[in-house]
C-alpha positions in Angstrom: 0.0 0.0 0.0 1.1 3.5 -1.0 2.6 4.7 2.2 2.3 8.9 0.9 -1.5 8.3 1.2 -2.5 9.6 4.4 -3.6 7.4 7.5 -7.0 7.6 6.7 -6.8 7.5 2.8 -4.7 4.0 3.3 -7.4 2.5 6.0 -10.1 3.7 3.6 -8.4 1.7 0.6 -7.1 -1.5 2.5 -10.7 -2.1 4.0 -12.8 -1.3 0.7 -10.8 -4.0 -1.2 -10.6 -6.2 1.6 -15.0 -5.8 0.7 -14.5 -5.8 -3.0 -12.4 -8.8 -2.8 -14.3 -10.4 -0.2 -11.9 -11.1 2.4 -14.6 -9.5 4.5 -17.6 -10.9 3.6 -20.9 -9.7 3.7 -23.3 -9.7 6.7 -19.5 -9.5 8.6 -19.3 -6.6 11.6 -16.2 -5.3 11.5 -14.4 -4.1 14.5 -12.5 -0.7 14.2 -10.3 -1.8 16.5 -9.4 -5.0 14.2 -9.2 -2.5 11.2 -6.6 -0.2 13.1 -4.6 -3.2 13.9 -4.3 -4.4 10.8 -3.7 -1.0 8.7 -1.0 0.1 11.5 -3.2 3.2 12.3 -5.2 4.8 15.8 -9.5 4.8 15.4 -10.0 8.6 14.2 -9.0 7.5 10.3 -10.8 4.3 10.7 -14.2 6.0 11.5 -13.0 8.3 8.6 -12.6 5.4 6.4 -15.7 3.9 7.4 -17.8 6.9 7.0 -16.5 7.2 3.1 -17.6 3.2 2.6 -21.2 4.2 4.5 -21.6 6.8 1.9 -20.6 4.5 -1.0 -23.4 2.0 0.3 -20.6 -0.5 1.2 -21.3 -0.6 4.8 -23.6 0.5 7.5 -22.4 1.7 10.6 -23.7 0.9 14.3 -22.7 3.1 16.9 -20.7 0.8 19.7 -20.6 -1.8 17.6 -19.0 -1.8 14.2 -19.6 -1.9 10.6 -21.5 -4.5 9.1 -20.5 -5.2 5.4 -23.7 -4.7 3.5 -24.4 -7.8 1.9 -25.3 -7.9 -2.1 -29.1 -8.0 -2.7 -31.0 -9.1 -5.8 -31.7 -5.0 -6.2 -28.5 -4.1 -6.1 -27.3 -6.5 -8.8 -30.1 -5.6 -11.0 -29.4 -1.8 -10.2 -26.2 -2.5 -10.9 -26.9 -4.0 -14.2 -29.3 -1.9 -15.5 -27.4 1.1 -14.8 -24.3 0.1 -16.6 -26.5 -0.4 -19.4 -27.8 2.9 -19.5 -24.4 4.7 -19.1 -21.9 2.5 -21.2 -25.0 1.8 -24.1 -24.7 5.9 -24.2 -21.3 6.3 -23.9 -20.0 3.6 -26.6 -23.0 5.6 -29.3 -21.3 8.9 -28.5 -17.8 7.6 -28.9 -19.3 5.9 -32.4 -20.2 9.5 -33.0 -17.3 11.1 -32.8 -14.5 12.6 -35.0 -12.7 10.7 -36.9 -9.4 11.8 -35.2 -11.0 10.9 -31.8 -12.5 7.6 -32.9 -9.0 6.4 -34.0 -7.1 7.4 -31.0 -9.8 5.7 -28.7 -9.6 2.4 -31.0 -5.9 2.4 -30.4 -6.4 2.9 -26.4 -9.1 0.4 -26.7 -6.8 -2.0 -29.3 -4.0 -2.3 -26.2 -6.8 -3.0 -23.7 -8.3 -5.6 -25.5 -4.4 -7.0 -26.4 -3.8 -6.9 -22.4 -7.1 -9.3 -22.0 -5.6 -11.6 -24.7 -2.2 -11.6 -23.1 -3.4 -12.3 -19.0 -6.0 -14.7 -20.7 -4.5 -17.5 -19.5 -2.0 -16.8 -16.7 -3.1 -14.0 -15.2 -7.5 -13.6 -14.1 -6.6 -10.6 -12.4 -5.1 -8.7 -14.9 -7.7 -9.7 -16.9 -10.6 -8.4 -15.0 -8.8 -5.0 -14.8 -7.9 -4.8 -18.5 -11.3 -5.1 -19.2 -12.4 -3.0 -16.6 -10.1 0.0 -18.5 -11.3 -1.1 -21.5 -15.0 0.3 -20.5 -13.3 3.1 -18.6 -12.0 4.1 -21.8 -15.1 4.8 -23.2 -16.8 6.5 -20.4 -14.1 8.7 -20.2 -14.3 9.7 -24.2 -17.9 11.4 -23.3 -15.8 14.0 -21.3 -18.9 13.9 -19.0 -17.1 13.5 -15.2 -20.2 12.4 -13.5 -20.4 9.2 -15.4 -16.5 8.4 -15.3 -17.3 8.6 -11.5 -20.4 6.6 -11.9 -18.9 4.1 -14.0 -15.9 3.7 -11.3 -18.6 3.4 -8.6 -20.5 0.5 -10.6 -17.3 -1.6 -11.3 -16.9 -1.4 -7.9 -19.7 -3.2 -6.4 -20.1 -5.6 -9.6 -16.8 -6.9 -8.4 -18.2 -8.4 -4.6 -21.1 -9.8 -7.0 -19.3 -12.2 -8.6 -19.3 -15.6 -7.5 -15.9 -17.8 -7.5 -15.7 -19.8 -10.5 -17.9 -17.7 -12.6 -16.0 -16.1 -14.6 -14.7 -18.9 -16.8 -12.2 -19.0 -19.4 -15.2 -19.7 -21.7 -16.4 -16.7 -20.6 -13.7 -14.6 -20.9 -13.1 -15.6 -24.1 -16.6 -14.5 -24.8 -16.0 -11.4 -23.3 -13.0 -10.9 -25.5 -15.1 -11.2 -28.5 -17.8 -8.8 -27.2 -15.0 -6.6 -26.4 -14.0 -7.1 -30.4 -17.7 -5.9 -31.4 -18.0 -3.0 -29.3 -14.3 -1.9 -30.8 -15.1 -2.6 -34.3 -18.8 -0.7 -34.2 -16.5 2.5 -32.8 -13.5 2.3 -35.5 -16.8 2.1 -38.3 -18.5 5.1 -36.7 -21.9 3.3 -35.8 -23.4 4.5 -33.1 -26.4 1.8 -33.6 -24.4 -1.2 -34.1 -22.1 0.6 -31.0 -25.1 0.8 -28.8 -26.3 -2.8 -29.8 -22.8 -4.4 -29.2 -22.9 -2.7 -25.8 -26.5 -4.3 -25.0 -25.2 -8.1 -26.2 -22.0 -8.0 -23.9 -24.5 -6.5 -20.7 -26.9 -9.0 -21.6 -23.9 -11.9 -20.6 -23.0 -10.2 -17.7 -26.9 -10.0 -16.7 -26.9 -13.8 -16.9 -23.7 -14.3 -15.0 -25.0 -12.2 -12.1 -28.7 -13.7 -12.1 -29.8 -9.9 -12.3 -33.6 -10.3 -13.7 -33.3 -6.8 -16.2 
């Protein structure tokens, strides 16, 4: 852990990927104590840190008693779902829409993302997940609009607790590197329908490897 990042800043990101990665699971109540003995810090940046996660709808705090991780609903993962839809289905037809100038610089960003997914396909599921999380990243971040690049950010992060060990097979990441291909190839041809559509099929997967019912 970056050791520049101040005491509450480091609590903040050791416990929400301890959540993320489901080291603590959910329906857990965490002690702040047992947080502040494992980051290396006092309590004040801990109830910092904590107060951040409440607000991010990863936790809810008890007064005297802890934090209990907020387990993932059926809402949630259709909220979840749905949302991502509505965001990346938008931002992918406004990238299709762009420039051509702009459209070939994203395709190359996007070309190395999808390469890294190839690469880590194998050997490396970590890797993986986060090349393809930039991959999406990447077109968010082409609308230029900042409350969706947070948004998107914020709904990566809780699709990652929803996934179940063993679900994401190399079948389906293989899959996923195909969809990946579509969404990349309606962008380089400028098609904001067939953009929006390759957007739809690739959620549509992830809808069915979540069980979300939208």
């Amino acid at each position: 852990m970056d050791t520049r990042l101040s005491a509450a800043d480091r609590t903040y990101a050791h416990t929400k990927d301890a959540i993320l990665s489901r080291r603590y699971v959910g329906g857990e109540i965490l002690s702040e104590g047992d947080i502040a003995a494992d980051v290396g810090v006092s309590r004040t940046p801990v109830r910092e840190a904590l107060l951040r996660l409440e607000a991010e709808g990863l936790v809810r705090l008890y007064p005297k008693r802890g934090a209990l991780v907020v387990p993932v609903s059926q809402q949630e993962i259709d909220d979840v779902i749905e949302t991502r839809r509505l965001v990346e289905g938008y931002t992918a037809e406004r990238a299709a829409e762009a420039g051509q100038e702009a459209r070939r610089e994203l395709v190359a960003t996007l070309t190395g993302h999808l390469d890294a997914m190839n690469a880590h396909l194998e050997n490396d599921r970590r890797a993986f997940v986060l090349a393809d999380r930039e991959f999406h990243r990447a077109i968010v971040t082409a609308s230029g609009n900042e409350i969706l690049i947070h948004l998107y950010g914020t709904l990566r992060d809780r699709q990652l607790r929803m996934m179940e060990e063993g679900t994401r097979t190399a079948a389906r990441m293989r899959r996923n590197i195909e969809e990946h291909g579509a969404i990349l190839e309606a962008i380089r041809a400028g098609d904001p329908a067939a953009a929006r559509t390759a957007v739809r099929v690739h959620m549509d997967g992830a809808a069915t490897l979540l069980g979300a019912r939208r």
